[in-house]
N, C-alpha and C positions, 0 to 999 in steps of 0.2 A: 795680303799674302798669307796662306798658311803655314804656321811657324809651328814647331815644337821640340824640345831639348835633346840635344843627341845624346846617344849613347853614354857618354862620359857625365853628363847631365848637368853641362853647361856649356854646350854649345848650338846656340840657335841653328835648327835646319828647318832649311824652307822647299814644300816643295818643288819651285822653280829648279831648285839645285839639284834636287835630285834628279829632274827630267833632262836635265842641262849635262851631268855626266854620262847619261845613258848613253849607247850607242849600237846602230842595229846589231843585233844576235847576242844581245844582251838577253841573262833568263831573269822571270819574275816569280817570287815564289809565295805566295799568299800563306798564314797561319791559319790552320786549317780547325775548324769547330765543326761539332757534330759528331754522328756515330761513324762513320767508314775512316775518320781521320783519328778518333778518338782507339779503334779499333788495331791502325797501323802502329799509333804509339805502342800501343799495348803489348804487339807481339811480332813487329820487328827491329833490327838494330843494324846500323847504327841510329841512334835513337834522333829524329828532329820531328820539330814543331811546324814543317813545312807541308802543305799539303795539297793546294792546285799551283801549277807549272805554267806558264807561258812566255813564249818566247818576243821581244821588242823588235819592233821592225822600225819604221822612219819614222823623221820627225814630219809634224804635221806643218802645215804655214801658219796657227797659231798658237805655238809653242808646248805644242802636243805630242805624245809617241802614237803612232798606231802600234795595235798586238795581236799579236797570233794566237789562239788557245783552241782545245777541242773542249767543249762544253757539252749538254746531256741531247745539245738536239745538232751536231758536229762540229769542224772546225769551222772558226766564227774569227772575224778579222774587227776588232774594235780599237778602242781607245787606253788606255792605259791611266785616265781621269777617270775612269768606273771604277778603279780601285784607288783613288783617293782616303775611302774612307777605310779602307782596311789595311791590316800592317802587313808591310809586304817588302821580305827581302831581294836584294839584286846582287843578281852577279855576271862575272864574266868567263868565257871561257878561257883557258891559256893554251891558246894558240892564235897563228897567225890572221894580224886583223884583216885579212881578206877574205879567209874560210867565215870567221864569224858575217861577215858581208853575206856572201854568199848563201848563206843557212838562212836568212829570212827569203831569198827567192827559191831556197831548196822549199820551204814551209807553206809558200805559197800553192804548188804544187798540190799540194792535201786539199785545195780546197773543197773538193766535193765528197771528201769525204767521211764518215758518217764515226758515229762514239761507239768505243769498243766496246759495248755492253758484256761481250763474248770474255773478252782478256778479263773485266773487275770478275767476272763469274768465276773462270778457272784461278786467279788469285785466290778467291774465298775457297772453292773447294779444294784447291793445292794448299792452302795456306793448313787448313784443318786438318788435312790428311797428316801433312809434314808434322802439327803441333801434337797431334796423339802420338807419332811415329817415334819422337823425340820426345817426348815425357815434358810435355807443354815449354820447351825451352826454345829461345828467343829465334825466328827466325833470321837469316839473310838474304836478299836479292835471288844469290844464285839457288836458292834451295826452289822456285819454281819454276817450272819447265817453259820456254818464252819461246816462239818462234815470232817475227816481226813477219806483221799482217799490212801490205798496201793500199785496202781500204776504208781502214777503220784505225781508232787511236783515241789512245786514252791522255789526257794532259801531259803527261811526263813523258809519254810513247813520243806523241809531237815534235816535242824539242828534241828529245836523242835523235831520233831519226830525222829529222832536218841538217843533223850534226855528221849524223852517221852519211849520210849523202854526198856532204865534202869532203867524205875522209876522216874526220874526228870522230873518236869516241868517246863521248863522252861516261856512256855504260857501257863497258865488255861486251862483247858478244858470251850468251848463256845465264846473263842475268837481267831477271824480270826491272821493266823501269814501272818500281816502287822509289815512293819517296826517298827512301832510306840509299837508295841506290843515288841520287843524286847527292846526299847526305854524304854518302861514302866519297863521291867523284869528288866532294870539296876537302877532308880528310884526308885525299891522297894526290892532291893538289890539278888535278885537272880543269876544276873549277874555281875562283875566290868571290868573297862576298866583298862590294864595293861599297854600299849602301843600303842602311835600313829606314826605312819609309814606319814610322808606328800609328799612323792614323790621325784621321783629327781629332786634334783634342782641343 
């Protein structure tokens, strides 16, 4: 079994356990490396270290989650053991466990459809706009202009709108789902963190 110290940094976790509290409409949220993640730290707030989004659908018959995420070539239905190796927070939403039920067959729905190439573009070009506009000071969610597009999405776009489909909002309506925005939703309790997953080691 793969084990390594939690948080407090002596308490054995295994991943079994973590899989074991999951439960569907559960979100996953991977620490993100590279330039477009390295780029969100840099110039928006509330500040996290989070940076691809997917949403937990069922357990498999061998002790597996399947997941939901939109990746660079669309939404893709896999395993939740391909992130194994990488550290990856969980949370849940706060509301009723039947909406969170429901949002992994809301999410299903997307399956044909394609990565929002369109949405990262206008983030970049809104984002630069707004950072000259403001004398390079830190952006927020709501300062880019967001209409929700039904056939295309960006990891984060995904899970809100799966959300936003039973009724939950997880982001406002008028604010872009950047990272920061789901950062905020746990800030302002809409969301909490159950478990941190840090990789094998």
């Amino acid at each position: 079994m793969a084990k390594q110290q939690g948080n407090a940094g002596n308490t054995p976790v295994q991943w079994e356990h973590i899989v074991g509290i999951l439960k569907p409409g559960d979100i996953g949220a991977t620490k993100g490396g590279g330039f477009l993640p390295s780029l969100h730290r840099r110039f928006f707030i509330p500040y996290t270290d989070r940076f691809h989004h997917m949403l937990i659908g069922l357990p498999t018959y061998d002790g597996d989650m399947t997941i939901y995420e939109s990746i660079p070539k669309g939404i893709a239905v896999g395993r939740l053991s391909f992130y194994r190796n990488s550290d990856i927070k969980f949370y849940r939403v706060t509301c009723d466990s039947s909406a969170c039920r429901k949002s992994v067959d809301e999410v299903a729905k997307f399956g044909r459809g394609n990565y929002d190439y369109w949405l990262i573009t206008k983030i970049a070009v809104y984002g630069i706009f707004k950072l000259l506009k403001k004398g390079f000071r830190k952006l927020r969610p709501e300062d880019i202009p967001y209409h929700a597009d039904d056939t295309a999405y960006i990891c984060t776009e995904a899970v809100d709108m799966s959300y936003w489909n039973v009724g939950v909002k997880i982001i406002p309506a008028g604010k872009a789902p950047v990272p920061a925005a789901f950062r905020e939703a746990e800030l302002e309790g809409r969301i909490k963190e159950i478990a941190h997953w840090q990789g094998m080691k």
